[in-house]
N, CA, C and O atoms as a GROMACS GRO file, in nm:
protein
  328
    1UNK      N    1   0.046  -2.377  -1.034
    1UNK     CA    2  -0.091  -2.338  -1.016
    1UNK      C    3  -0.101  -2.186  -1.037
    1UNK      O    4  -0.054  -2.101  -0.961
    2UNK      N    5  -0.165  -2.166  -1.144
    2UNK     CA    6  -0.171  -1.993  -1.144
    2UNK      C    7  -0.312  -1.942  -1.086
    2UNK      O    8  -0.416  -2.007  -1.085
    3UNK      N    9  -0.298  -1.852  -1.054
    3UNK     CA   10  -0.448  -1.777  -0.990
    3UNK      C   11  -0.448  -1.655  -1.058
    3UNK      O   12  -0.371  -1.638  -1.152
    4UNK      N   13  -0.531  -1.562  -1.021
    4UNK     CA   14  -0.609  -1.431  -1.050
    4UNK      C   15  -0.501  -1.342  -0.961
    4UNK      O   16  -0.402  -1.392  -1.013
    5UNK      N   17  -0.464  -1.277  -0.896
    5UNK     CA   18  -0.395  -1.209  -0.790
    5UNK      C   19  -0.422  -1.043  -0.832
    5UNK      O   20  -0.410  -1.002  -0.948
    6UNK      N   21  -0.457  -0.965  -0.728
    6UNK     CA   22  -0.458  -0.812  -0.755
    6UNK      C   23  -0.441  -0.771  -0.660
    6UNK      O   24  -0.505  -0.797  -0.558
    7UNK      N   25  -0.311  -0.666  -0.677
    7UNK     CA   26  -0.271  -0.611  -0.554
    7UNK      C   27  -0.271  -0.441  -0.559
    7UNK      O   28  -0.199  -0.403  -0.651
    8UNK      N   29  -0.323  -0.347  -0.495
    8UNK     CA   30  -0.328  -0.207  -0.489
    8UNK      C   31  -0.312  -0.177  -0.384
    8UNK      O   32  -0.319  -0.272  -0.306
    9UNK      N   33  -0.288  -0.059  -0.330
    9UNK     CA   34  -0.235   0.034  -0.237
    9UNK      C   35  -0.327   0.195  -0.239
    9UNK      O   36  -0.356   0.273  -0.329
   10UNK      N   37  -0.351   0.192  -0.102
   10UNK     CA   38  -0.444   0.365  -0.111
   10UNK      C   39  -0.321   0.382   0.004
   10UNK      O   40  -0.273   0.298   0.080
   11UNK      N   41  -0.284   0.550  -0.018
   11UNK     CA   42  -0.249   0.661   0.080
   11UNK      C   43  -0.365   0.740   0.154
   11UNK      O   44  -0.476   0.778   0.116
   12UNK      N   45  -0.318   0.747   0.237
   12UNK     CA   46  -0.439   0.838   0.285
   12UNK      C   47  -0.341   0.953   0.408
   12UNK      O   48  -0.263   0.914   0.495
   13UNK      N   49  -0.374   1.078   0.382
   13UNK     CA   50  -0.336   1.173   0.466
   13UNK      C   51  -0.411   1.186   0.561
   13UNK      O   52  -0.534   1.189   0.552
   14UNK      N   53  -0.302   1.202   0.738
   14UNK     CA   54  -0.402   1.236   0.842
   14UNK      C   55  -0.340   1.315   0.904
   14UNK      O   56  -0.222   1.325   0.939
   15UNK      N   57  -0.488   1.411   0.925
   15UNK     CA   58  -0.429   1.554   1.001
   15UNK      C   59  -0.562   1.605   1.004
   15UNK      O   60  -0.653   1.622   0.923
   16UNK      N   61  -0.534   1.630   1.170
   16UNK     CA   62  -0.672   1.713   1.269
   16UNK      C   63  -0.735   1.602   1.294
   16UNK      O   64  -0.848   1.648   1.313
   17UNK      N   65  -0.749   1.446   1.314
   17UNK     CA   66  -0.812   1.363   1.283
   17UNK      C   67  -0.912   1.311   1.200
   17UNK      O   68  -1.007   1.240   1.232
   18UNK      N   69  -0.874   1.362   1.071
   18UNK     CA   70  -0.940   1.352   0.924
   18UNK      C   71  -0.871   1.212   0.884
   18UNK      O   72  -0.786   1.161   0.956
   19UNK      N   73  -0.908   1.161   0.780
   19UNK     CA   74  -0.782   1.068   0.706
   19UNK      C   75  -0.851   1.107   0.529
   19UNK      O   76  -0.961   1.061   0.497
   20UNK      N   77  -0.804   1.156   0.472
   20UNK     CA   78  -0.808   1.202   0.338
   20UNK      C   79  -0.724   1.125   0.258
   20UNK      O   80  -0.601   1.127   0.265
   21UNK      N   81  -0.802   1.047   0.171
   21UNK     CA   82  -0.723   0.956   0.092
   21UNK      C   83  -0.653   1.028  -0.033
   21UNK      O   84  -0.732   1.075  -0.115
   22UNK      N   85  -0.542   1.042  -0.056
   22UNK     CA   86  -0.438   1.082  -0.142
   22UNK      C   87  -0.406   1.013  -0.294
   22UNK      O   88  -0.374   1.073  -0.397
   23UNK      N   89  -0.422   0.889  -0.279
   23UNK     CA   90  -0.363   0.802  -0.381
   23UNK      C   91  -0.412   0.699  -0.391
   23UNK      O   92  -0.432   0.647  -0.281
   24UNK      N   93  -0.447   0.634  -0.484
   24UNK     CA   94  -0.551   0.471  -0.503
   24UNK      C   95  -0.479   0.437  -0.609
   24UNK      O   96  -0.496   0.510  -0.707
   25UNK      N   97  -0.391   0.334  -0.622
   25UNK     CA   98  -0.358   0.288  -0.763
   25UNK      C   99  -0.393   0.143  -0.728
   25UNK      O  100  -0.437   0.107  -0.619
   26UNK      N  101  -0.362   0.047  -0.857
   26UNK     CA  102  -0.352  -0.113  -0.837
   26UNK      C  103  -0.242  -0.140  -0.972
   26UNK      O  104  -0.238  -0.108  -1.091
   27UNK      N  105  -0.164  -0.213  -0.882
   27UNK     CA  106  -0.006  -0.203  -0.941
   27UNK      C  107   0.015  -0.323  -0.986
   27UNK      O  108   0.128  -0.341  -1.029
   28UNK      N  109  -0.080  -0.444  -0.991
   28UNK     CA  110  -0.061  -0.598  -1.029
   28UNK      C  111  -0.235  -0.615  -1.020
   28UNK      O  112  -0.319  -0.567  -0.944
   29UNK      N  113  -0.241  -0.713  -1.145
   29UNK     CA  114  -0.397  -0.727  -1.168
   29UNK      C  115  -0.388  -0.854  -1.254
   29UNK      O  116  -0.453  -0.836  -1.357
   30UNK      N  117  -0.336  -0.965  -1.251
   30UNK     CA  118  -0.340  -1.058  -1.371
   30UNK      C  119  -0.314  -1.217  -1.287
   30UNK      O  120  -0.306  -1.242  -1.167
   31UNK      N  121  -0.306  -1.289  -1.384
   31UNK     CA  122  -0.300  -1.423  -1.337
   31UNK      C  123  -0.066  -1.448  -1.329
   31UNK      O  124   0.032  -1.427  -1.401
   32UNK      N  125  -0.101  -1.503  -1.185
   32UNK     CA  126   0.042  -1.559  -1.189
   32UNK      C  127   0.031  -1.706  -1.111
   32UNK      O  128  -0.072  -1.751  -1.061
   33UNK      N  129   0.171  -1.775  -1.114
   33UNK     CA  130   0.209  -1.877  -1.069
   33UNK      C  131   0.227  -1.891  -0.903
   33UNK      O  132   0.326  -1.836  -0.853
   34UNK      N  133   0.155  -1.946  -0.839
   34UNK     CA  134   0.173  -1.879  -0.716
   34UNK      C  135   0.289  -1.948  -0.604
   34UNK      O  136   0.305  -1.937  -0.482
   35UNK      N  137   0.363  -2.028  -0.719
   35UNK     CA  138   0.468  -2.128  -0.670
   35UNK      C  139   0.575  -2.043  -0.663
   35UNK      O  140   0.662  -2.054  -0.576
   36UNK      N  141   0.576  -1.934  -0.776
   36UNK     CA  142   0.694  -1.871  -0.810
   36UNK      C  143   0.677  -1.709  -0.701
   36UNK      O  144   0.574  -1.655  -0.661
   37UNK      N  145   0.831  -1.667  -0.679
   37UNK     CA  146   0.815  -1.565  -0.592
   37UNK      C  147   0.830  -1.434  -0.682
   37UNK      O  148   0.929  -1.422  -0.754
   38UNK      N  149   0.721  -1.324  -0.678
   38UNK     CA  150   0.700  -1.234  -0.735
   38UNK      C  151   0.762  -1.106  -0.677
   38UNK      O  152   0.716  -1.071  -0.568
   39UNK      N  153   0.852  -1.036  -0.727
   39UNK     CA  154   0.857  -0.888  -0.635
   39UNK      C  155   0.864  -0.786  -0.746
   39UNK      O  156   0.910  -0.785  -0.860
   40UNK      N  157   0.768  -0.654  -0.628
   40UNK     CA  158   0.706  -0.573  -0.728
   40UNK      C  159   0.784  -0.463  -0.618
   40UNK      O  160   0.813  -0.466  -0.498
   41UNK      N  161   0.801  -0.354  -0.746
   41UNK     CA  162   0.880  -0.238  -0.682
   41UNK      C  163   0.839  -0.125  -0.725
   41UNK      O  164   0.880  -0.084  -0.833
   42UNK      N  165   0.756  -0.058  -0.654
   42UNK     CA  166   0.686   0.112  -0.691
   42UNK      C  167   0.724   0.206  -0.588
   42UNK      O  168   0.709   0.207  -0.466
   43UNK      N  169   0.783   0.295  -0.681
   43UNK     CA  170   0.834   0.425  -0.624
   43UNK      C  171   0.666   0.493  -0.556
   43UNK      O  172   0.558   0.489  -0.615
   44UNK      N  173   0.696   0.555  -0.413
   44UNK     CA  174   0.567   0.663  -0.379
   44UNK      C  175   0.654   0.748  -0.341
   44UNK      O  176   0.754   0.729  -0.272
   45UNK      N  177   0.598   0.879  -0.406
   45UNK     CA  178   0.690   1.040  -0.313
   45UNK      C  179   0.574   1.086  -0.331
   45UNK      O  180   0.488   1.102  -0.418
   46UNK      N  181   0.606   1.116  -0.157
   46UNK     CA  182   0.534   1.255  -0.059
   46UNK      C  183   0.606   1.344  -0.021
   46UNK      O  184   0.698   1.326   0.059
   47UNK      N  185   0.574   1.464  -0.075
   47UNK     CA  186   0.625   1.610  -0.095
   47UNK      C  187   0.604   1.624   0.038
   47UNK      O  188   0.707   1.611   0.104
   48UNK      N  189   0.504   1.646   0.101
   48UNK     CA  190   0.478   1.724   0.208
   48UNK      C  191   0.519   1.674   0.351
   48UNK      O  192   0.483   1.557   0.366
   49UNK      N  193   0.570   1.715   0.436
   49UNK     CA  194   0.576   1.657   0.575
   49UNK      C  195   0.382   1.620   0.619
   49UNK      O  196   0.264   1.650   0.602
   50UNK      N  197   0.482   1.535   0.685
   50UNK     CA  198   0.305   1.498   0.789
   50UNK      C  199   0.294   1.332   0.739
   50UNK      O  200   0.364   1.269   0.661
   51UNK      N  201   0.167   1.289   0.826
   51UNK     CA  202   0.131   1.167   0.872
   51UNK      C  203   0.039   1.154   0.788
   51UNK      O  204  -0.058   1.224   0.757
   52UNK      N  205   0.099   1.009   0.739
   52UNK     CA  206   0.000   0.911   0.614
   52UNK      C  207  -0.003   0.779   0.632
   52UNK      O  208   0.094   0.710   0.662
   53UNK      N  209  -0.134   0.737   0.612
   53UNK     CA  210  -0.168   0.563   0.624
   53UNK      C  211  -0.142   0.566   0.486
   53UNK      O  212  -0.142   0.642   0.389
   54UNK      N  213  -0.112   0.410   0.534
   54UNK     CA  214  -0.056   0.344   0.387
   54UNK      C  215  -0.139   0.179   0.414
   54UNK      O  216  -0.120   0.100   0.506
   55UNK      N  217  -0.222   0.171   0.314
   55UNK     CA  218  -0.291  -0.001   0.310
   55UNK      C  219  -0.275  -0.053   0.206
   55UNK      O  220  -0.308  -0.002   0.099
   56UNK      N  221  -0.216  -0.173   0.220
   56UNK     CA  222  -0.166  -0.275   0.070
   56UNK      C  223  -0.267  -0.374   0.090
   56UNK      O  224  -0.267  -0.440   0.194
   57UNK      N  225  -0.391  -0.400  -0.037
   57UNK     CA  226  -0.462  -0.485  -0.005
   57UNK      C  227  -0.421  -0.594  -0.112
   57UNK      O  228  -0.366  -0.549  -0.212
   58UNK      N  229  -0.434  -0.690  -0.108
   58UNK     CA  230  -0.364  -0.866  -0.201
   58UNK      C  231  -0.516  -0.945  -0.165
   58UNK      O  232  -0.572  -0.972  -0.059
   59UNK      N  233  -0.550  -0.966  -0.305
   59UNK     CA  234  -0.679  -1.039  -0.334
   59UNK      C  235  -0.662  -1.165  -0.436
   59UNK      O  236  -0.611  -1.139  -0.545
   60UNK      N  237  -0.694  -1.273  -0.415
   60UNK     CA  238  -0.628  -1.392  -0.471
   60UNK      C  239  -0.740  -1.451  -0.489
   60UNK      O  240  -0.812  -1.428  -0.392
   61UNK      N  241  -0.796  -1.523  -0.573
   61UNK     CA  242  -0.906  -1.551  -0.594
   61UNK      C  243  -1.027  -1.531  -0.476
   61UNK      O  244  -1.081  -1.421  -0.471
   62UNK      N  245  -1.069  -1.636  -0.382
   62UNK     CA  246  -1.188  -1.514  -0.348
   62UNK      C  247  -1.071  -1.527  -0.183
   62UNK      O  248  -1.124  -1.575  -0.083
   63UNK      N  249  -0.973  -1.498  -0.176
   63UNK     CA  250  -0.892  -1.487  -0.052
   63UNK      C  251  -0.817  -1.360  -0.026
   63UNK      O  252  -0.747  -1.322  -0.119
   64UNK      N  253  -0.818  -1.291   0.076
   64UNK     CA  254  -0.742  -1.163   0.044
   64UNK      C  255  -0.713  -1.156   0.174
   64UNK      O  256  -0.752  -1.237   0.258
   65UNK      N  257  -0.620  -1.024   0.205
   65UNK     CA  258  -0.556  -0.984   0.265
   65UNK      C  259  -0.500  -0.822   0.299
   65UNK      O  260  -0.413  -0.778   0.224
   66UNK      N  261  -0.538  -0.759   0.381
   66UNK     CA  262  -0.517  -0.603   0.417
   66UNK      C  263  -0.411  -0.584   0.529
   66UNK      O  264  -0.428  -0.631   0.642
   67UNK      N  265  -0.324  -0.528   0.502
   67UNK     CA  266  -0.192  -0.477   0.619
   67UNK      C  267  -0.223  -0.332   0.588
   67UNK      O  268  -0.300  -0.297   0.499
   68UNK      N  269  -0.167  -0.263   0.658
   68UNK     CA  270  -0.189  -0.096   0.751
   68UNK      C  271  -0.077  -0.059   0.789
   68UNK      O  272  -0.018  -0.124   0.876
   69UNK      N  273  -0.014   0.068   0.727
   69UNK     CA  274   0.131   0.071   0.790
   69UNK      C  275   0.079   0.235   0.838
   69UNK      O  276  -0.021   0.273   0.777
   70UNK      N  277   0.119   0.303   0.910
   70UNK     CA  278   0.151   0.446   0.931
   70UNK      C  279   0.275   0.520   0.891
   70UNK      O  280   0.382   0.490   0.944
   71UNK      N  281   0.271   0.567   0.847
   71UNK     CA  282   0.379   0.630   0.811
   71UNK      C  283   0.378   0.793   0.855
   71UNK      O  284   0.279   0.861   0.832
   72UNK      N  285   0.506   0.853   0.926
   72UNK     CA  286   0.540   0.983   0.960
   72UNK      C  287   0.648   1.017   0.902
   72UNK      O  288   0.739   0.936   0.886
   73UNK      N  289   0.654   1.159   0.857
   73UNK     CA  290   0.784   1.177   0.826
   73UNK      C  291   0.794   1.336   0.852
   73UNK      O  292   0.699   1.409   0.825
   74UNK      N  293   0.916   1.386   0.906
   74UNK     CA  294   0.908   1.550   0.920
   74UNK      C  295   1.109   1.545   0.961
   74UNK      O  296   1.189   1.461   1.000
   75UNK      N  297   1.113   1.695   0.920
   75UNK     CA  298   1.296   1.696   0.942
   75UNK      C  299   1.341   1.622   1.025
   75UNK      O  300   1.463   1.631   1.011
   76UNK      N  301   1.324   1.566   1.090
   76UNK     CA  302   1.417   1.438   1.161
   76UNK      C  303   1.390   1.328   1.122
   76UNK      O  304   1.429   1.239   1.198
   77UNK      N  305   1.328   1.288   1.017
   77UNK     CA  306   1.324   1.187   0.958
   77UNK      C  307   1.192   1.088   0.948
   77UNK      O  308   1.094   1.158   0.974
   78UNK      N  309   1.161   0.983   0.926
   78UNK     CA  310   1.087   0.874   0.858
   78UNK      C  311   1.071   0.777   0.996
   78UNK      O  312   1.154   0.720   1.066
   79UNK      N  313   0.945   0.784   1.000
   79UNK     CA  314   0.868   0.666   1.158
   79UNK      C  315   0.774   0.574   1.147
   79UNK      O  316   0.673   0.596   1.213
   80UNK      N  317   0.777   0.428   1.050
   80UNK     CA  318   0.657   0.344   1.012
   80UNK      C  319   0.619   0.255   1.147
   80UNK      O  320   0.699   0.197   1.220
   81UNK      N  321   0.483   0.260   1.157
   81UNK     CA  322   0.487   0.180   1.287
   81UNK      C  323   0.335   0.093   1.197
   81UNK      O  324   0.272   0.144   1.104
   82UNK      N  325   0.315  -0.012   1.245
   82UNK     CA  326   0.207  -0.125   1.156
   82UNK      C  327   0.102  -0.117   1.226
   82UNK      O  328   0.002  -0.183   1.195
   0.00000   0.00000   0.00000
């Protein structure tokens, strides 16, 4: 059974309690098999230290789906919490 499927991702930077969106792409946009398992692999680099939302939205014919990750990162390292 193939469907429609489109999947994109916005960044968004937060700081001072702003959220400034950074990045909007859509990285899959076409018809697939939805029997078969798909994996998609995109590099994101953020230069800057500091705190960024990250939302992956997946739209399947008229069915979709939004997850929310947070993401921190500063010299001690990388903190995703959902």
């Amino acid at each position: 059974m193939h469907r429609n499927v489109e999947l994109q991702y916005k960044i968004y930077s937060l700081h001072d309690g702003k959220q400034t969106e950074k990045l909007n792409k859509t990285i899959l946009d076409e018809e697939i098999d939805l029997h078969v398992k798909e994996e998609i692999i995109e590099d994101i680099y953020l230069t800057d230290l500091g705190k960024y939302k990250i939302e992956i939205d997946a739209q399947y014919e008229s069915w979709g789906q939004n997850k929310f990750f947070t993401l921190s990162f500063d010299e001690q390292g990388i903190n995703i919490t959902q």
